[in-house]
FIPASE-513128 format. One line per field, with one value per residue: x, y, z of N, C-alpha, C, O, CB in turn. Coordinates in pm, 1 decimal, decimal comma, m for minus. Each point is the difference from the previous one (the first is absolute). Glycine has a CB too. Example, Ala and Ser with C-alpha at 12.3 -4.5 7.8 and 13.67 -1.06 7.14 Angstrom:
n_px: c(1319,0; 154,2)
n_py: c(m569,0; 222,3)
n_pz: c(780,0; m196,6)
ca_px: c(m89,0; 82,0)
ca_py: c(119,0; 119,0)
ca_pz: c(0,0; 6,0)
c_px: c(90,0; m77,0)
c_py: c(120,0; 109,0)
c_pz: c(0,0; 73,0)
o_px: c(103,6; 50,9)
o_py: c(m1,9; 110,8)
o_pz: c(66,5; 16,9)
cb_px: c(m292,8; 67,5)
cb_py: c(m115,4; m173,6)
cb_pz: c(58,1; m231,4)
This chain:
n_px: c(688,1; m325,6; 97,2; m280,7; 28,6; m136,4; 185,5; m32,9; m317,9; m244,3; 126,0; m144,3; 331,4; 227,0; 215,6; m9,1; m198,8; 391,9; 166,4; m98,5; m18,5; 302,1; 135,2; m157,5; 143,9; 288,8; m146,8; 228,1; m215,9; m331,6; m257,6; 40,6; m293,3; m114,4; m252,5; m216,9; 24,7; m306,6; 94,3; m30,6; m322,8; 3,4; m207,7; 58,6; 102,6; m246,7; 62,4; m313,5; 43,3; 137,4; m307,6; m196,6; 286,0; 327,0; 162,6; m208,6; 17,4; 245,2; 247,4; 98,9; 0,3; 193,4; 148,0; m10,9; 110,6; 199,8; m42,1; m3,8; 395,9; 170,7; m68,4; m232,5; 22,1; m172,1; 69,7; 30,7; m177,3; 104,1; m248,6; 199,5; 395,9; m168,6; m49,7; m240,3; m114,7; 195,2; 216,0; m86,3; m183,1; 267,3; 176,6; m128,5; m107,1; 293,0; 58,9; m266,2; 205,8; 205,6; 84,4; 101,5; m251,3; 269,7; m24,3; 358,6; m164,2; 289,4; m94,6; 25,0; m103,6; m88,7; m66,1; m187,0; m65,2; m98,9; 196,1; 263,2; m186,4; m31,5; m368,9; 339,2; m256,4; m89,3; 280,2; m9,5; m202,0; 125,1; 309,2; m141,8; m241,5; 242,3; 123,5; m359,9; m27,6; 291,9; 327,8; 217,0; 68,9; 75,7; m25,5; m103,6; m67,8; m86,2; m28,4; 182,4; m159,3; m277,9; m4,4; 281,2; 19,1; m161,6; m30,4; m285,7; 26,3; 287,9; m239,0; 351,1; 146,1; m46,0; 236,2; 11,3; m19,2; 364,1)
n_py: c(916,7; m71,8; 64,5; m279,1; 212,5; m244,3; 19,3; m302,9; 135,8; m144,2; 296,2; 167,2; m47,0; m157,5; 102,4; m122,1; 226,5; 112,9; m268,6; 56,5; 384,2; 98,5; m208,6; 67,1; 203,4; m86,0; m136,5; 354,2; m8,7; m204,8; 149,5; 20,2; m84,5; 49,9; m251,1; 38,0; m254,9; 289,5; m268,8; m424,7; m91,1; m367,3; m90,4; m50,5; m6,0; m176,4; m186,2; 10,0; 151,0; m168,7; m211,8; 317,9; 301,1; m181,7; 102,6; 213,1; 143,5; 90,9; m196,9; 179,2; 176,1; m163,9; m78,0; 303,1; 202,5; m196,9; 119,4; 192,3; m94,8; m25,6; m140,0; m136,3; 335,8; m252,9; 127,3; m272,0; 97,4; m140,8; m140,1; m55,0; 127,3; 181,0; 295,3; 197,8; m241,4; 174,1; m156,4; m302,2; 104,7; 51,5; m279,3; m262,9; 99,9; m64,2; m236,1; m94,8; 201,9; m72,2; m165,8; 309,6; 188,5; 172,7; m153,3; m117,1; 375,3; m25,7; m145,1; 263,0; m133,1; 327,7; m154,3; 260,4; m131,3; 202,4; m44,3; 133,5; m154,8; 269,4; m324,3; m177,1; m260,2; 96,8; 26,8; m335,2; m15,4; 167,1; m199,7; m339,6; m59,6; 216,3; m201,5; 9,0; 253,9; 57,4; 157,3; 98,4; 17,4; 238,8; 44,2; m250,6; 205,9; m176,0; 267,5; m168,2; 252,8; m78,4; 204,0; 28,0; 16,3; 115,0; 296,3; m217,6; 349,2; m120,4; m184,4; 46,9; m273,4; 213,2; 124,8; m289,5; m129,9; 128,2)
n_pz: c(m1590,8; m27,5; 348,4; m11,1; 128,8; 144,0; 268,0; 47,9; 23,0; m86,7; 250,5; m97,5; 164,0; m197,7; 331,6; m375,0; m97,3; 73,3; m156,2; m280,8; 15,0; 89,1; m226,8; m193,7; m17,8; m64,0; m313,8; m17,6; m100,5; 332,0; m99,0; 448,2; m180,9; 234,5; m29,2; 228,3; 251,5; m27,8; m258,8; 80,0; 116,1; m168,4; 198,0; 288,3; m334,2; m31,9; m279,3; 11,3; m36,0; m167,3; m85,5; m81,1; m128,6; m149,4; 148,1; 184,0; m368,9; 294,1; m53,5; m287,8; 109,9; 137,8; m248,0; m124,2; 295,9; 36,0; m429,2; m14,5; 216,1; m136,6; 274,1; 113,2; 302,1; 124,0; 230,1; 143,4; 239,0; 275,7; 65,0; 270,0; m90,1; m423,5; m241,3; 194,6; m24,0; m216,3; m99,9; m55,2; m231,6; m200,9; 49,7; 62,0; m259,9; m64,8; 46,6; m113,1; m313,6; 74,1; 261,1; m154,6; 234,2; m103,4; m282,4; 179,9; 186,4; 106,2; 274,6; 95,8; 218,7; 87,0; 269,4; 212,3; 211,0; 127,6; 150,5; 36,8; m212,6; m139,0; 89,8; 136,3; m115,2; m223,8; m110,7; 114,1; m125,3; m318,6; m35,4; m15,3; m283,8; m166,4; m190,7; 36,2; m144,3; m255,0; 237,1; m278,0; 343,9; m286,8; 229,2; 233,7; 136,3; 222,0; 76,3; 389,6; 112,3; m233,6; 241,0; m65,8; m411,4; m165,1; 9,7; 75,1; m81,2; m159,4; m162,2; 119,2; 103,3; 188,4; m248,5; m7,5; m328,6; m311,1)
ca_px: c(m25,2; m136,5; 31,7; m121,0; m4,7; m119,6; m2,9; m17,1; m120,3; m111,9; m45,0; m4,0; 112,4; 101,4; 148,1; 81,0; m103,2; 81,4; 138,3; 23,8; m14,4; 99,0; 85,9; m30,4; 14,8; 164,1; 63,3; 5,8; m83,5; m101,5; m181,2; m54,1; m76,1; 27,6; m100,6; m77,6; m29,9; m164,3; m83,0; 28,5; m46,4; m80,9; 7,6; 169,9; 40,5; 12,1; 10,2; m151,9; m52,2; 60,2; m41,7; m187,9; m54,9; 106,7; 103,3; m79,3; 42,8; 75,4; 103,8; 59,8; 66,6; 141,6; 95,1; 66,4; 85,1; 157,9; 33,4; 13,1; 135,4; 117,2; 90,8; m117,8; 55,9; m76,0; m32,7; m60,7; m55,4; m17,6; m132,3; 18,7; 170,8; m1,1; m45,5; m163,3; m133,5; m46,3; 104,8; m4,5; m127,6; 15,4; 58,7; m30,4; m81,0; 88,5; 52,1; m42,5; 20,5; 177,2; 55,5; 109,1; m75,2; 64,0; 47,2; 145,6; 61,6; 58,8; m56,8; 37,9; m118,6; 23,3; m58,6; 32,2; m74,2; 2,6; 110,7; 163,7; 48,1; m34,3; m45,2; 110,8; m50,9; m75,3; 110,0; 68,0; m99,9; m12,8; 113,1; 53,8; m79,3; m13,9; 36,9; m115,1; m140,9; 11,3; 36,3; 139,5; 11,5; 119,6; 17,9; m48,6; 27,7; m112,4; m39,6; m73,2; m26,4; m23,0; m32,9; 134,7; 23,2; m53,7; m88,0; m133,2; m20,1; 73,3; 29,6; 131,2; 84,5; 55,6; 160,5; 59,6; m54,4; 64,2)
ca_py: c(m123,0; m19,5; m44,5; m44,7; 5,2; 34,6; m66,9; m103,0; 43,8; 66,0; 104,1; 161,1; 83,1; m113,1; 59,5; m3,2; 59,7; 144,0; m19,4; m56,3; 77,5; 57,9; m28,4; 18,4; 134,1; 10,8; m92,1; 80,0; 14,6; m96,4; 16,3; m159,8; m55,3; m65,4; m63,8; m7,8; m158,4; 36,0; 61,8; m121,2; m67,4; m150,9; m89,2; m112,0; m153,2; m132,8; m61,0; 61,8; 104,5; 21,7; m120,0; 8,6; 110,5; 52,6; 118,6; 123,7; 85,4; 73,2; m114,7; 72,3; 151,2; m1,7; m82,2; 75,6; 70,9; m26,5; 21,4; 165,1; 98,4; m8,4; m53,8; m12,0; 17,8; 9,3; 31,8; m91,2; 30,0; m106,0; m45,0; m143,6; m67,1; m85,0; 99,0; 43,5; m83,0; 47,8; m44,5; m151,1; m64,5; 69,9; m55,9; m142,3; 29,6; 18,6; m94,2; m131,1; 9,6; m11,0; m65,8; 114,7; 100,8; 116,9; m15,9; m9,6; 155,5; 85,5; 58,8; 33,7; m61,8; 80,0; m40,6; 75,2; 4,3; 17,0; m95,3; m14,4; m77,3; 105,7; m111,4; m63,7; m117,2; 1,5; 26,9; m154,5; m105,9; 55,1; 20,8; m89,1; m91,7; 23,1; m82,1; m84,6; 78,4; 103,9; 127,8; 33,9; 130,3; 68,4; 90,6; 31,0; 72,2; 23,0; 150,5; m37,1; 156,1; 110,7; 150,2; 85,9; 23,6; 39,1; 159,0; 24,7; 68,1; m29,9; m155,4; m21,6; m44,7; 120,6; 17,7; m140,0; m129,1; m27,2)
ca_pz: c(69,9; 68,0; 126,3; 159,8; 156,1; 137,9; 81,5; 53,2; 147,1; m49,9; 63,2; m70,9; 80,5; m66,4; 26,6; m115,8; m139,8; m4,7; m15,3; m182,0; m45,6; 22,0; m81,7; m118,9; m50,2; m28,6; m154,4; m149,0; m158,4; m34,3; m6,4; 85,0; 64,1; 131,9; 17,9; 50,5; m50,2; 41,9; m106,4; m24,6; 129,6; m88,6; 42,6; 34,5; m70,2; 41,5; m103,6; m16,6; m98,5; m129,8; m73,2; m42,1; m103,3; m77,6; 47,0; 14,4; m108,4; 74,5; 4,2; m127,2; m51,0; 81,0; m66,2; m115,1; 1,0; 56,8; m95,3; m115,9; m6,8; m38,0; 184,7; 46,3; 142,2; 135,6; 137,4; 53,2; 85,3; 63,2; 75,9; 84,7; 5,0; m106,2; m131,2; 57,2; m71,2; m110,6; m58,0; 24,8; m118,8; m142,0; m73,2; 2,8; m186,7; m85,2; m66,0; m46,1; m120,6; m43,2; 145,7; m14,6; 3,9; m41,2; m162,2; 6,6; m14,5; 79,0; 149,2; 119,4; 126,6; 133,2; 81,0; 144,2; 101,5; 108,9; 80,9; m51,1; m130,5; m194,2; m77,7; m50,3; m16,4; m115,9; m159,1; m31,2; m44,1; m142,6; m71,4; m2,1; m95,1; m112,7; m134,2; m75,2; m83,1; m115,5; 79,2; 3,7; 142,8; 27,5; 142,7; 131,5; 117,1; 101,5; 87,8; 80,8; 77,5; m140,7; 45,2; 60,7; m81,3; m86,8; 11,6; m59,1; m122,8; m90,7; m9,6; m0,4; 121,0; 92,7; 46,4; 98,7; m16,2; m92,0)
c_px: c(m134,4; 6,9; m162,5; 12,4; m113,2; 41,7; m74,2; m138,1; m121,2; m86,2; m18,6; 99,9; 151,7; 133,3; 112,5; m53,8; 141,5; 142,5; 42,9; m32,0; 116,8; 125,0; m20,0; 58,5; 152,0; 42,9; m15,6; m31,0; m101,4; m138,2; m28,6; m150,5; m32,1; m160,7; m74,0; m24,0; m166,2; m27,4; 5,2; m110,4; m127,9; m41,7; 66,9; 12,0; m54,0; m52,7; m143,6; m68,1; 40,2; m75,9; m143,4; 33,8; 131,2; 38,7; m63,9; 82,9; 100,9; 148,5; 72,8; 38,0; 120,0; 156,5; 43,3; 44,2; 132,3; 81,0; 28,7; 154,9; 111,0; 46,0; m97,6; 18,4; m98,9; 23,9; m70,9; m1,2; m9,9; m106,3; 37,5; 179,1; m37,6; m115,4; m172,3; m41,8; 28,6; 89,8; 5,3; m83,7; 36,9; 94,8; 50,4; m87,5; 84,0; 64,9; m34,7; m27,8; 79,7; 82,2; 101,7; m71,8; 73,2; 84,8; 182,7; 20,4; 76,2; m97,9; 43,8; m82,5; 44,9; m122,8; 5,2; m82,6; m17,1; 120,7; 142,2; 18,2; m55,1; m30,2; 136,5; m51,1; m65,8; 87,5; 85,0; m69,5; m20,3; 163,1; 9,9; m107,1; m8,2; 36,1; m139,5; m134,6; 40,4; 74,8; 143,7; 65,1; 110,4; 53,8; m126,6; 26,8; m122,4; 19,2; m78,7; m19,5; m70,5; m45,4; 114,3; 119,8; m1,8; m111,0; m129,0; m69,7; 114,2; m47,4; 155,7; 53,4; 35,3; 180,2; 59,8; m23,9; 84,3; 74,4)
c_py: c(8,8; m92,0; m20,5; m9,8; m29,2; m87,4; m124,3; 21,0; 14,3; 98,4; 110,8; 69,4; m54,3; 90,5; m53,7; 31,6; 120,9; m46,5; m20,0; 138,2; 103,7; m52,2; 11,0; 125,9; 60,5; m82,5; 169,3; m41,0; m203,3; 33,4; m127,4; 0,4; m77,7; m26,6; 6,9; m129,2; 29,6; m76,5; m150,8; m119,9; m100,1; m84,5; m32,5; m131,3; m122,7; m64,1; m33,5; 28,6; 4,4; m129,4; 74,6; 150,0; 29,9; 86,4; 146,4; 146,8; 133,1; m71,2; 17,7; 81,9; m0,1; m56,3; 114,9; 152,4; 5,8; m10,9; 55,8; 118,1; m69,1; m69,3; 29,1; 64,1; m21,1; m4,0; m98,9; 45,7; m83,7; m35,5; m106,8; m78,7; m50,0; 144,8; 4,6; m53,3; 46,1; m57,5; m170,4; m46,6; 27,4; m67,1; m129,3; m38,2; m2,5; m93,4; m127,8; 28,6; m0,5; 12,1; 95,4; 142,4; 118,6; m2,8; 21,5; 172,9; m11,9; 25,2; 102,5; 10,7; 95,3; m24,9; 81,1; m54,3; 91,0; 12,2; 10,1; m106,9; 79,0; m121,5; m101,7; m171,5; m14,8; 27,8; m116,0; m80,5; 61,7; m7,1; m189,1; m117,6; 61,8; m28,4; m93,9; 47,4; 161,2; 157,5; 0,1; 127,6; 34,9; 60,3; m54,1; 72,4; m24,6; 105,5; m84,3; 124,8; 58,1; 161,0; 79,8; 10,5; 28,7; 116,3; m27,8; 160,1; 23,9; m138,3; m38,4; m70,5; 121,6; 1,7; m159,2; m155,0; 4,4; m4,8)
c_pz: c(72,1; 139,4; 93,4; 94,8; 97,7; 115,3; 45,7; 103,8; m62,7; 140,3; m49,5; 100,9; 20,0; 34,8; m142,8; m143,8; 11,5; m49,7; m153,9; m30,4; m16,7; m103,9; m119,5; m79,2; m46,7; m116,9; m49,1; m92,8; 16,1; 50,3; 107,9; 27,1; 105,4; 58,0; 126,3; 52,9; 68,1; m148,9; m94,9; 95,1; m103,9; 98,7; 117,5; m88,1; 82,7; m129,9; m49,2; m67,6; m136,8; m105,4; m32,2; m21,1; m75,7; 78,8; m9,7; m108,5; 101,4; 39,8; m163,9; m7,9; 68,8; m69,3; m111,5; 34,4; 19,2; m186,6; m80,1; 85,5; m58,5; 138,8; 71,1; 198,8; 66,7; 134,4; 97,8; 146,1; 122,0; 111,6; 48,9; m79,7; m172,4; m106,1; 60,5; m70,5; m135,9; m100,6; m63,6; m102,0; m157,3; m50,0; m25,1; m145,4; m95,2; m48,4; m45,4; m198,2; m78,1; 118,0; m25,8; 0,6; m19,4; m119,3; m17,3; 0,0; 117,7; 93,1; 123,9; 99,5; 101,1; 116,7; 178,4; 83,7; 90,4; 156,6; m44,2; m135,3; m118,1; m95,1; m62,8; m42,0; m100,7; m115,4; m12,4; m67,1; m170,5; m90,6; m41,1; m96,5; m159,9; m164,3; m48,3; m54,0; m45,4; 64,7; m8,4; 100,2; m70,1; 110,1; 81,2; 90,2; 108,3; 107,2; 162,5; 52,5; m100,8; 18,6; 24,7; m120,2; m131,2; 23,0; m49,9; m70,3; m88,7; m118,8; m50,1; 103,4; 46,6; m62,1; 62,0; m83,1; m182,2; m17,9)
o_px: c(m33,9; 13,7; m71,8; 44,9; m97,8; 60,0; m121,6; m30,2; m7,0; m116,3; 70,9; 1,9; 78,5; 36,4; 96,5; 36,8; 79,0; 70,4; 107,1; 103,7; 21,7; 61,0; 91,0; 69,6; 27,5; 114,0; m84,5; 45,8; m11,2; m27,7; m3,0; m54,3; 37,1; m94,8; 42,4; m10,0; m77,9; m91,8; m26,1; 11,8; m82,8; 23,8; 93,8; m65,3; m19,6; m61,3; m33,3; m84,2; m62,2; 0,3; m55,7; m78,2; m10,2; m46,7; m43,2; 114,5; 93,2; 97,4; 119,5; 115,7; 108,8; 109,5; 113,2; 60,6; 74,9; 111,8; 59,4; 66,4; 5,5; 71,2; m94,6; 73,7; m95,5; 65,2; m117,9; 77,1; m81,0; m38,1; 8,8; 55,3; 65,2; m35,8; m57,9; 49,1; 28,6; m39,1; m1,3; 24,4; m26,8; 1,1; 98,9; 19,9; m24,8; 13,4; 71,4; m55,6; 7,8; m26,5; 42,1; 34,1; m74,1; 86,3; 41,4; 109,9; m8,5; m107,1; 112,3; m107,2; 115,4; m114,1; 93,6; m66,9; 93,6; 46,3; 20,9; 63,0; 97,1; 58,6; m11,1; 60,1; 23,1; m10,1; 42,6; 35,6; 11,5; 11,6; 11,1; 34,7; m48,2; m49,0; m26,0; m112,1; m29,7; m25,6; 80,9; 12,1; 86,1; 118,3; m102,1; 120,1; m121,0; 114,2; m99,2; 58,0; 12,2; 30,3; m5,2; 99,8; 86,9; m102,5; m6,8; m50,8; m41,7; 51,9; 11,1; m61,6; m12,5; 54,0; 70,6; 71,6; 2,3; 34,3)
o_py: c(104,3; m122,2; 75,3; m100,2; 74,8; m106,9; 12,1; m78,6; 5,8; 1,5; 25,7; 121,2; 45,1; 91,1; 63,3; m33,6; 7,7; 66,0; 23,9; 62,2; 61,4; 74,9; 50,7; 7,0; 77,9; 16,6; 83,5; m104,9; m92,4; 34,1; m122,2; 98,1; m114,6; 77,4; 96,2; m77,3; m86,2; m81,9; m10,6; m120,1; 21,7; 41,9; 79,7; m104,2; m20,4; 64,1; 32,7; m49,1; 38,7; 20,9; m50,2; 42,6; 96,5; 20,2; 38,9; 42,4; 55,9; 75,4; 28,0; 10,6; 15,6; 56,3; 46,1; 67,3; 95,6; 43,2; m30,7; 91,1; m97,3; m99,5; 72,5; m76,3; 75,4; m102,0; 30,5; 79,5; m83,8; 81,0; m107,6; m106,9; m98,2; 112,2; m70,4; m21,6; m79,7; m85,7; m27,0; m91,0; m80,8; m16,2; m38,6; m79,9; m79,3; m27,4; m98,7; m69,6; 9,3; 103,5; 56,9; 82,4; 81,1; 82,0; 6,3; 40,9; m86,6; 58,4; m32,0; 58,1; 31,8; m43,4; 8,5; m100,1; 78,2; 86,4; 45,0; 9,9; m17,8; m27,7; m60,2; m44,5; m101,1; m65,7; m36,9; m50,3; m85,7; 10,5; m53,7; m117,3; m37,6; 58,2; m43,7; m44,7; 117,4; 96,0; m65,1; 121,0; m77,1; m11,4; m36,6; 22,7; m17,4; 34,7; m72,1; 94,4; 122,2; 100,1; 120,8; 69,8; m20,5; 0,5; 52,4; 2,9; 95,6; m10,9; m52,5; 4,9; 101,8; m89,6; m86,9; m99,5; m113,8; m33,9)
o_pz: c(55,9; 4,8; 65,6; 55,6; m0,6; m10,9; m14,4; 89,8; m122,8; 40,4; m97,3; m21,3; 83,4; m74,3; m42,6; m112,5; m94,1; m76,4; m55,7; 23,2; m104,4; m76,3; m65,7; m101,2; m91,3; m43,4; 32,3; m45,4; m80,5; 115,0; m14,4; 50,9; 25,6; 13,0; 64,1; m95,2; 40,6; m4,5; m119,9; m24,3; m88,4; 113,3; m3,9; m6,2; 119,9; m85,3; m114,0; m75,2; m98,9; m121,3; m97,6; m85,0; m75,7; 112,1; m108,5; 15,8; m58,0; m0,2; m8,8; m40,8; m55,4; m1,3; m15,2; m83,3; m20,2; m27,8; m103,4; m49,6; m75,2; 13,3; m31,0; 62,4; m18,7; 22,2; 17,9; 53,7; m39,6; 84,5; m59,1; 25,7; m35,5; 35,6; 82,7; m110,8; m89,3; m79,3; m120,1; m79,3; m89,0; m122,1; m62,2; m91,5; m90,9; m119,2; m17,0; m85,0; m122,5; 61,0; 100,8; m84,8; m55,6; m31,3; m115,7; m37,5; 87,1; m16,7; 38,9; m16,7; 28,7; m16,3; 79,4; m25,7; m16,7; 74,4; m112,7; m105,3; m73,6; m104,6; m106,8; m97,8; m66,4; m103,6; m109,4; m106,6; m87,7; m122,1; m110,3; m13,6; m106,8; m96,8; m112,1; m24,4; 21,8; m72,8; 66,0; m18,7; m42,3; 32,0; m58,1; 14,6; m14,6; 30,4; 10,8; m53,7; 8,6; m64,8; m23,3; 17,7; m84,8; 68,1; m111,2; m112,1; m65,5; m111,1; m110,8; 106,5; m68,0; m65,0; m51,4; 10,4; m46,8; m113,2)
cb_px: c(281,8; m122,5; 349,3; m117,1; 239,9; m285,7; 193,0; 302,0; 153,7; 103,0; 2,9; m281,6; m283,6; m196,3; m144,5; 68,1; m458,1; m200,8; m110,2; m197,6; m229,9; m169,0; m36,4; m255,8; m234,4; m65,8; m34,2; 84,0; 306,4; 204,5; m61,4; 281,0; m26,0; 359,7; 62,0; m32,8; 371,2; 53,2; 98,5; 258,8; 136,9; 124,9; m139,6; 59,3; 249,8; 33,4; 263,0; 124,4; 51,4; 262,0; 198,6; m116,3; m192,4; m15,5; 247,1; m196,7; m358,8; m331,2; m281,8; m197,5; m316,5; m297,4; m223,5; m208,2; m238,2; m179,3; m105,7; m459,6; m63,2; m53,3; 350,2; m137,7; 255,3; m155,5; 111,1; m17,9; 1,9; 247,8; m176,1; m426,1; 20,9; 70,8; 259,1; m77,4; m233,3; m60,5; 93,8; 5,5; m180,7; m62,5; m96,3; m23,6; m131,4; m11,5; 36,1; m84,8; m114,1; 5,0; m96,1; 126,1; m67,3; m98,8; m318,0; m51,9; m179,7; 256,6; m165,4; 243,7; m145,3; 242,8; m54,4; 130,1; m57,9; m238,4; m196,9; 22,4; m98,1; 164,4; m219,6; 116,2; m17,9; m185,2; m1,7; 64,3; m158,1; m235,3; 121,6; 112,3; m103,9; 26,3; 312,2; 206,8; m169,9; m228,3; m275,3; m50,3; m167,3; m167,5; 219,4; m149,9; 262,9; m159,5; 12,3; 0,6; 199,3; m117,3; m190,1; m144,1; m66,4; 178,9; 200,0; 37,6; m127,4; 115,2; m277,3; 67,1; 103,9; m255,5; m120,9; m157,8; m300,6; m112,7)
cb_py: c(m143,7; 139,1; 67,7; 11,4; 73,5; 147,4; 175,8; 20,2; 144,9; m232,2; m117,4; m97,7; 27,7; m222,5; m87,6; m121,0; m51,7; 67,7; m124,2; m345,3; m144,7; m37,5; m153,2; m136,0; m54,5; 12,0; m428,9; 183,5; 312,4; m197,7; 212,8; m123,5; 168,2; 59,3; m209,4; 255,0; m109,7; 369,5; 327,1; 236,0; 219,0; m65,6; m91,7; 153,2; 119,9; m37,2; m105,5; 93,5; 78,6; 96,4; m186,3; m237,4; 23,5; m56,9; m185,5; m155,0; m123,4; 28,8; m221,5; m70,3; 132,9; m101,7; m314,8; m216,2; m55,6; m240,1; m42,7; m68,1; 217,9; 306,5; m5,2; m170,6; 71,0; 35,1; 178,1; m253,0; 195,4; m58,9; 192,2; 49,7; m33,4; m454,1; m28,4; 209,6; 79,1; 286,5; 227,3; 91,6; 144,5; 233,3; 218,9; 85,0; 236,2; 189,2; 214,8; m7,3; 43,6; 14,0; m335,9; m242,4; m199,8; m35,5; 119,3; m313,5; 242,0; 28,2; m171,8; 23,9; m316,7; 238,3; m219,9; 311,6; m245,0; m169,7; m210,2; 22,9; m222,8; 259,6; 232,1; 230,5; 80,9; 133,5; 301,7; 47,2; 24,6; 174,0; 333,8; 216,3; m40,4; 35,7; 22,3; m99,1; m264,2; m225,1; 69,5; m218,2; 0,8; 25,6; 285,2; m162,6; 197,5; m265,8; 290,1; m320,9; m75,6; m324,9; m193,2; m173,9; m29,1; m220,9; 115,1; m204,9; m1,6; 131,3; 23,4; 170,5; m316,4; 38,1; 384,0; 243,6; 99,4; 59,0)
cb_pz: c(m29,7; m254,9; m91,9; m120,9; m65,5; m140,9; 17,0; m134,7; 282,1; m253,9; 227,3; m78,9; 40,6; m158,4; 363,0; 254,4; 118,9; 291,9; 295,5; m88,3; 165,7; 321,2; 201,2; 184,3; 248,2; 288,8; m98,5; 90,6; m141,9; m114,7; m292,7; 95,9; m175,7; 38,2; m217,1; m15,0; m15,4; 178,6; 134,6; m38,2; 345,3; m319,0; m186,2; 283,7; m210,0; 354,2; 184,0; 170,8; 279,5; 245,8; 224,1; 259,6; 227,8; m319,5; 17,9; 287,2; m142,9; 75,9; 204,4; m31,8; 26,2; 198,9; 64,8; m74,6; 42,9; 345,0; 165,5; m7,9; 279,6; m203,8; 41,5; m299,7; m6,8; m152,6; m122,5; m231,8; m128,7; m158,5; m65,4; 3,9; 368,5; 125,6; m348,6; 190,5; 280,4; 181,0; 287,8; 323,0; 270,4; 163,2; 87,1; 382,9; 144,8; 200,5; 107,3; 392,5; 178,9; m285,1; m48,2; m62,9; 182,7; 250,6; 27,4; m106,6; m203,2; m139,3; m96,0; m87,2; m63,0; m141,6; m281,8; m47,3; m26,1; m242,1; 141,2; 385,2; 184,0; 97,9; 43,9; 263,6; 252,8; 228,6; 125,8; 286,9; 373,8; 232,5; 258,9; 253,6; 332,0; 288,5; 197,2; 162,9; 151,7; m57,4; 98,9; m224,4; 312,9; m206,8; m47,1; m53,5; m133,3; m66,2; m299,7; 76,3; 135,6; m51,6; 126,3; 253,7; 236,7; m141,7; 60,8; 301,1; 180,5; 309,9; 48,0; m218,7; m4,2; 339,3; 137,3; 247,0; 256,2; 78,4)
């Protein structure tokens, strides 16, 4: 199985860069790819843009990578009670190539923080739109306290937090 992984962030110190990499790693016998949204960074949408230069070829690759797995896991991140810029742009681009931007794969959504809530608003807001674009949730979790539950030099959950 071909599993796309990345986090919702575009931090280089991404508490849910660790959290996906970690989950990831527990699918059996799947080749994951795990992505970057550095490695995505465009424009800000807007219709505009989209009328005088088209859809940004990075806005593609993306699509076709949601197209080439099998399932798809992301980590989301929260900014102010709702999904990060980074996130918001890649996949506003996306879905102007198909509103079903996760093409109906197998999902599983996760979600931490810092804080007690463990970005709980943002995995609603992702769960709860998620029939309209293509997201077959299977599982969710969210992690709140993440420092206190997750070993960083392990990159593992602790005892308490599995």
């Amino acid at each position: 199985m071909k599993l796309l992984a990345f986090a919702a962030s575009n931090s280089r110190a991404s508490i849910n860069k660790s959290l996906v990499i970690y989950a990831s790693s527990l699918v059996e016998n799947a080749e994951v790819d795990l992505i970057d949204l550095n490695d995505y960074e465009m424009p800000i949408y807007s219709s505009d843009r989209e009328n005088e230069s088209g859809i940004p070829q990075l806005a593609q690759n993306f699509y076709d990578k949601i197209s080439q797995a099998d399932a798809v896991m992301i980590s989301f991140a929260e900014h102010n009670g709702s999904y990060t810029a980074a996130y918001k742009n890649l996949f506003d681009w996306a879905s102007r190539i198909d509103m079903k931007v996760y093409q109906n794969k197998p999902m599983v959504l996760l979600a931490t923080s810092p804080g007690p809530g463990g970005a709980a608003s943002v995995l609603a807001a992702a769960k709860g739109s998620a029939p309209y674009f293509g997201m077959d949730v299977r599982a969710d979790l969210s992690i709140g306290k993440f420092y206190d539950e997750f070993d960083m030099e392990k990159g593992a959950l602790t005892h308490a937090a599995s």
